[in-house]
C-alpha positions in Angstrom: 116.1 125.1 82.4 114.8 121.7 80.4 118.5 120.1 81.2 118.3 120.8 84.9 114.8 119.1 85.2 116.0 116.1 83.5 118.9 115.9 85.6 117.0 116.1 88.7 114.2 114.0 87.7 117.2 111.8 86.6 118.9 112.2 90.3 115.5 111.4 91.9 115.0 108.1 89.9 118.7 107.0 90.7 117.8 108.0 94.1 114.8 105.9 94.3 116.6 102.9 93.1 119.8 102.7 95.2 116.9 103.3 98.4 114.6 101.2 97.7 117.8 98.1 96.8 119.1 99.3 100.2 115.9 98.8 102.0 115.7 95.6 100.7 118.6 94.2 101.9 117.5 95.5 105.1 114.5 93.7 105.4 115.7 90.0 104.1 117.2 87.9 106.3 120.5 86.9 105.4 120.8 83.1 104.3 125.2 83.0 105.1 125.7 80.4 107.5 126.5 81.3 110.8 128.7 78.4 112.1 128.8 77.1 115.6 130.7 74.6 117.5 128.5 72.0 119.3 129.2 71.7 123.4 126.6 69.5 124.3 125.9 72.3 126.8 125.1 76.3 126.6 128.1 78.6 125.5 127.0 81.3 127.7 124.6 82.4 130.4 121.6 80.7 130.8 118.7 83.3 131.0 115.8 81.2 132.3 114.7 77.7 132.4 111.1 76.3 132.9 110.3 73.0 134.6 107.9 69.9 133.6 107.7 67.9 136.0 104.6 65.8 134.3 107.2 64.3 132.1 110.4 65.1 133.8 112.1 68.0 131.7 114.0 70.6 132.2 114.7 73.9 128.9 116.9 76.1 129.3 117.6 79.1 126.9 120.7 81.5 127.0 123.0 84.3 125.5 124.3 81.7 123.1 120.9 81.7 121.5 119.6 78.1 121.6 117.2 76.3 123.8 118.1 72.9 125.0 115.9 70.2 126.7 117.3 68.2 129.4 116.7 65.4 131.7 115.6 65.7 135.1 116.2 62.1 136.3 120.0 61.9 135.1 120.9 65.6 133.7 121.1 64.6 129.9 120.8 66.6 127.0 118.2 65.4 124.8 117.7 67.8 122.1 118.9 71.4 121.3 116.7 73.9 119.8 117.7 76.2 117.3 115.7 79.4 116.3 116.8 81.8 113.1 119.8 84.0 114.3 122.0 86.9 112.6 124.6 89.3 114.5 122.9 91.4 117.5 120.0 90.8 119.0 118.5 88.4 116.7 117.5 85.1 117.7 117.8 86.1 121.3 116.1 84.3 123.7 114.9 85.8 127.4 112.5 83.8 128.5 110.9 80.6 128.4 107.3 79.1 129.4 106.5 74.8 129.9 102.9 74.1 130.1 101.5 71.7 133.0 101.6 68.6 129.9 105.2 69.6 129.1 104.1 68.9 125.3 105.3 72.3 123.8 107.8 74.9 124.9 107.1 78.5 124.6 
């Protein structure tokens, strides 16, 4: 009777490891590299965009999961904006929001 309590308390704290390890590795983000070859333009469909008129910019954000800023007056690419990805949804953008300034991008 004392053998099969220790082997179940035993079970339960082997158990409790290997869980609580897995749900770790759940909940950090994974630091691999995810490489990506560089267009100069999206790699898939554009979602939304937002306007600024005040200073004459254009963002875009799309399935390939990267917001770019462009140039109204000649179409130019000026900077491409990266957030945190992994496989699935993460790091997907929908939507995108330019205030009146145009001095952030939400």
């Amino acid at each position: 009777m004392l053998a099969l309590r220790l082997l179940a308390l035993f079970v339960g704290a082997l158990a409790g490891l290997f869980g609580a390890a897995f749900a770790d590795a759940q909940e950090s983000p994974s630091t691999a590299p995810i490489l990506r070859i560089e267009t100069g333009m999206h790699a898939a469909a554009i979602n939304k965009l937002a306007l600024s008129e005040a200073n004459g910019q254009l963002v875009t954000v799309s399935d390939d999961k990267t917001a770019r800023l462009w140039s109204l007056a000649d179409g130019r690419l000026l900077d491409t904006l990266r957030v945190p990805i992994a496989p699935g949804a993460e790091g997907s953008l929908y939507a995108v929001a330019l205030p009146p300034s145009g001095r952030s991008i939400a």
